[in-house]
Each structure stands twice: as structure tokens, then as C-alpha cells.
N, C-alpha and C positions, 0 to 999 in steps of 0.2 A: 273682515279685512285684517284684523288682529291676529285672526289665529292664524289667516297665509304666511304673514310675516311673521309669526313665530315660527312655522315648518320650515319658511325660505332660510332665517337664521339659524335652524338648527343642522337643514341640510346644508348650510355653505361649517358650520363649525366642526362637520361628520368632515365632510371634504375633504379640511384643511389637516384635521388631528391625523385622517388616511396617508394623505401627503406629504406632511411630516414626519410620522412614523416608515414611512416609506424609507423614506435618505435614512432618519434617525441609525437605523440599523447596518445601514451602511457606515457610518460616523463612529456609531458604538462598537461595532465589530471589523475594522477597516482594514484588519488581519486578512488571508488568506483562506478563504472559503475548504471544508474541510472536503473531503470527497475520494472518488476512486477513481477521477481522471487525470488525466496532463493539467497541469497549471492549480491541481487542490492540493490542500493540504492532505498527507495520506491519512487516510481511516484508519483510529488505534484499533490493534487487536491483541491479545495476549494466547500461545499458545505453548504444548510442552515441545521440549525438543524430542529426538531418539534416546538422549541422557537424564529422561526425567525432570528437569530442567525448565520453569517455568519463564519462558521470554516474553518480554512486552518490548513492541516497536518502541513506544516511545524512548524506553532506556538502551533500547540495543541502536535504534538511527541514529542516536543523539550526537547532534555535530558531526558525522559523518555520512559523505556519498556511500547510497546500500543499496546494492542490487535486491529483489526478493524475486525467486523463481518458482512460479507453482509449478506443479509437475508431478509424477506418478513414476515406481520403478518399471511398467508396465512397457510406457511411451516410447518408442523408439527414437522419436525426435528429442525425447529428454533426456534418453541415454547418451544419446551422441554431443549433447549441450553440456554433461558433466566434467568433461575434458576442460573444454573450452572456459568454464566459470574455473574450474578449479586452477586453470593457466592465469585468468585476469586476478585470480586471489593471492596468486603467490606473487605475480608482478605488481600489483596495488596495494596490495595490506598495509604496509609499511607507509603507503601515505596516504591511509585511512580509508581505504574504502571497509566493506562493509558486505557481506554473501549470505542473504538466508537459503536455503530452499524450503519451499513449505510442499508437504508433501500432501498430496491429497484424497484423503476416505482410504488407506491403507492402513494394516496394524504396524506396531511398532516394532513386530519379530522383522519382519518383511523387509521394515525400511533399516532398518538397522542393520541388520544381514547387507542389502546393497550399500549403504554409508561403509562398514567396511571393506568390503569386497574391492570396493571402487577407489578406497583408499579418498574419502571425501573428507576434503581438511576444510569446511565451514560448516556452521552449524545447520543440520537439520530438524525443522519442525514438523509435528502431526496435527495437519489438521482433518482429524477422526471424521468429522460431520457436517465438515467443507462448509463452516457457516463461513470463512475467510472466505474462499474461493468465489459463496454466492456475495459475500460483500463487498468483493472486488471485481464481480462480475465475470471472473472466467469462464470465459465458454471455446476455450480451444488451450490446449498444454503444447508444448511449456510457454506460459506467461511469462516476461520478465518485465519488471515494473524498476527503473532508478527513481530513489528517491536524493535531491541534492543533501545540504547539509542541513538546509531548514526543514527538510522532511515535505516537502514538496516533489511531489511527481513532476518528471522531467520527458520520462519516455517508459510508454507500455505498447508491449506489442510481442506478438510468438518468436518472433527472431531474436538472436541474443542481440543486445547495444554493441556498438563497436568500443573500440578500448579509447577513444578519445570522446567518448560521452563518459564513460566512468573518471576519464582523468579530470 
């Protein structure tokens, strides 16, 4: 009889530490959950641009609404979204928004060639071996992901946002 009562007390003290520790993490971490969907916090990544140029989200979204476009010089649906981002960059810049394109599994001759050509005035990134793309889950181009000012995902989806989600 002793010893049930010791397993009953030990299984209600397993219980409660579970149950506690449960919320606990909620309490201690009561921030915004970090992730690659609507409503997390964006996944930091750091890559180079077409200028060598090493970007980390964190210091590039900081306090400002930022679009990030995956995409390929390849896509014809990307091609035709370069207009379109480089119109909301020159109407937003000035009150903060924010434009990467991350470009995906192409070389840097390639995308730099199109960044010129296209006359692309926000910065373009490489990412060479698309680990960004599989950790943000891309699985159709062009992606475009806003993140707000806390770096929070607000809208992902292949269609560009409209310009009253970036404002």
C-alpha cells in the first residue's frame, strides 16, 4: 500500500511539473512565435546580395514594413512582378518600406546581369542553395512575404500585396 502511494504521488507530481511547464513557456516566451507563416515571427536568415554585400533580415526589416520576393530571372511571372515592386519602392521608400528580392539557385553573373538590365533599384539577394526558400517553404515563385515593422508576417502568397497592405 505504501509503495501505490508513492507511484500515485509521484505520477500526480510528473502531472503537474508537465502542466506547468506547459503554460510556463507560454509566460516565459509570450513574444511572438518565430516561423514562416502569417502571424510568426519571420525566420532570421543572412544572405549575400548581387554586390557582395552580406544582409541579415534582422538589420535590414528593422522597424520597417519589407516586402521579400522569392523569385528566379527565369519566371515569367517574376519578370512581370519587377515593374510592379520597383513602382511600390519608389512610391513607399520614403515612408519606410523595405524590397528584397531573394533570388533563387541562380549565379550571381546571371542575376546581376537582370538587376541591371531591369534597372532594379532594391537590393537583390542570392540564395545559391535555396536553404531560405526551403525555410520559408517556397514551393511556387514569385513568393511575396510583407513583413510589418516588428518583423512579423502579415501576408504570403504568389500574388504581389496590394499597395494598401504595404502602406
Amino acid at each position: 500500500m505504501n509503495t501505490a502511494m508513492r507511484m500515485f504521488s509521484v505520477f500526480l507530481l510528473s502531472a503537474f511539473v508537465m502542466f506547468i511547464s506547459a503554460f510556463s513557456t507560454n509566460i516565459v516566451f509570450a513574444g511572438v512565435e518565430t516561423g514562416v507563416d502569417v502571424g510568426q515571427k519571420a525566420a532570421p536568415f543572412k544572405l549575400l546580395t548581387v554586390n557582395g554585400e552580406e544582409l541579415e533580415l534582422k538589420s535590414f526589416a528593422k522597424d520597417k514594413v519589407t516586402l521579400l520576393v522569392f523569385g528566379t530571372t527565369w519566371c515569367p511571372s517574376c519578370r512581370h512582378e519587377v515593374s510592379i515592386l520597383k513602382e511600390y519602392y519608389n512610391a513607399l521608400k520614403d515612408d519606410g518600406l523595405k524590397v528584397l528580392g531573394i533570388d533563387i539557385q541562380e549565379s550571381k553573373k546571371k542575376v546581376h546581369s537582370f538587376v541591371e538590365k531591369n534597372r532594379i533599384n532594391y537590393p537583390v539577394a542570392l540564395d545559391s542553395n535555396a536553404e531560405v526558400a526551403r525555410l520559408y517553404q517556397v514551393v511556387g515563385i514569385p513568393l511575396n512575404i510583407v513583413l510589418d515593422k516588428k518583423g512579423v508576417i502579415r501576408y504570403k502568397d504568389n500574388r504581389p500585396p496590394s499597395k494598401e497592405i504595404l502602406e
